[in-house]
C-alpha beads as a LAMMPS data file, in Angstrom:
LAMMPS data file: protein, C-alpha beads

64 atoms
63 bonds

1 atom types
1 bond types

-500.0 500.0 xlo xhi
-500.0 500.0 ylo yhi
-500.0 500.0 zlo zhi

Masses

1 110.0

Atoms # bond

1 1 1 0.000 0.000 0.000
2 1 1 1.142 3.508 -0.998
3 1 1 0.921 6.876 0.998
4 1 1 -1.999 8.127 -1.624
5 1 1 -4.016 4.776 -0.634
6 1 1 -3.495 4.772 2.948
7 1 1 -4.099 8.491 3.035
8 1 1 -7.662 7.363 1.747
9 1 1 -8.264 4.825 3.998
10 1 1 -6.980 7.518 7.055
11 1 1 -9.797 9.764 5.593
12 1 1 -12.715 7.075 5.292
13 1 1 -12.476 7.002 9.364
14 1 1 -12.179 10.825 9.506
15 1 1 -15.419 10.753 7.340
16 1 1 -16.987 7.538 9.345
17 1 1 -16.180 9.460 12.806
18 1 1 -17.525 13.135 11.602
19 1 1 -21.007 11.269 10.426
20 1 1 -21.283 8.863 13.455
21 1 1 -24.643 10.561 15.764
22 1 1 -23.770 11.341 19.163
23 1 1 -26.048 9.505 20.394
24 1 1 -24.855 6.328 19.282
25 1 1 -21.369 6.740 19.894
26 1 1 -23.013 7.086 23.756
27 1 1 -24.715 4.164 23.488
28 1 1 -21.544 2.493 22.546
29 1 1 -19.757 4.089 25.412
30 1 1 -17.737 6.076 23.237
31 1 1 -17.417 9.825 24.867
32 1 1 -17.310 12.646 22.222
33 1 1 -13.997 14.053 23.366
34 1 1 -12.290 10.562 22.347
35 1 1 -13.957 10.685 18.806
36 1 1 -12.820 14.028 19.244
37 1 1 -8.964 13.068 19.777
38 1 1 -9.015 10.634 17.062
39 1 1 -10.343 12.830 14.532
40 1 1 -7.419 15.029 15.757
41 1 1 -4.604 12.706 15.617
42 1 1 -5.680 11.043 12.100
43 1 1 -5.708 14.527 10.596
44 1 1 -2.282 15.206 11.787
45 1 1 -1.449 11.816 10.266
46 1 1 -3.391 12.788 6.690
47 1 1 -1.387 15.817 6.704
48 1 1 2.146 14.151 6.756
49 1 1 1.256 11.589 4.306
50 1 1 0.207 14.957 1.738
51 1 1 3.000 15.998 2.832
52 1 1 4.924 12.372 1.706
53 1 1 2.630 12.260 -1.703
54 1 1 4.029 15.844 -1.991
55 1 1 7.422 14.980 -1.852
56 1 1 7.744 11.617 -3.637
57 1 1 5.402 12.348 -6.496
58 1 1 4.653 15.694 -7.073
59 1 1 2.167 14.762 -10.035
60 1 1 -0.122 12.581 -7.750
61 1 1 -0.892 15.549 -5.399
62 1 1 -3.864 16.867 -7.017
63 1 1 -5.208 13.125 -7.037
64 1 1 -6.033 14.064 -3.012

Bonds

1 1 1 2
2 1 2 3
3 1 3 4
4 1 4 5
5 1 5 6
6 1 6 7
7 1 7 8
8 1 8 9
9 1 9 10
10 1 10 11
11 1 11 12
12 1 12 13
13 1 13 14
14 1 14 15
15 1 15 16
16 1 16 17
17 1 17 18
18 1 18 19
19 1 19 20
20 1 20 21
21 1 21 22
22 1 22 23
23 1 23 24
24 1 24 25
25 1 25 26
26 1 26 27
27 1 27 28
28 1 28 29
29 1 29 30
30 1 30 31
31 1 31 32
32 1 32 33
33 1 33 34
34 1 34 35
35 1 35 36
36 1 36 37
37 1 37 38
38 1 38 39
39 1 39 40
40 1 40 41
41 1 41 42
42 1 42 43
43 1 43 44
44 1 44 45
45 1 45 46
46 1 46 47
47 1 47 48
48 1 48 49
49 1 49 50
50 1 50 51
51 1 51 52
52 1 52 53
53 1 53 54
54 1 54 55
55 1 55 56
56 1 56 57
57 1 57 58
58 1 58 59
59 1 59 60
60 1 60 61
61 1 61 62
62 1 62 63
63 1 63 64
């Protein structure tokens, strides 16, 4: 797996987390502040793997 493919996969969960309802998170016992951090922490790893597409192949950035 590449840095453009796993950078997809890293944003699927961003997108499942943002769309997940509050309410069920709760009812899985999942508090809003850790969906919170997560969403944090797998942005920060999206941004170095644009950064990695960036660098490596220039011509695949606007693919993103």
């Amino acid at each position: 797996m590449d840095a453009f493919e796993f950078h997809n996969k890293v944003q699927a969960v961003m997108d499942a987390i943002e769309s997940l309802p509050i309410g069920q998170a709760l009812a899985w016992e999942i508090e809003p502040a850790e969906l919170g951090s997560a969403h944090l922490e797998l942005s920060r790893i999206k941004r170095r793997l644009e950064n990695e597409i960036r660098l490596t192949n220039p011509s695949l950035e606007g693919r993103q």
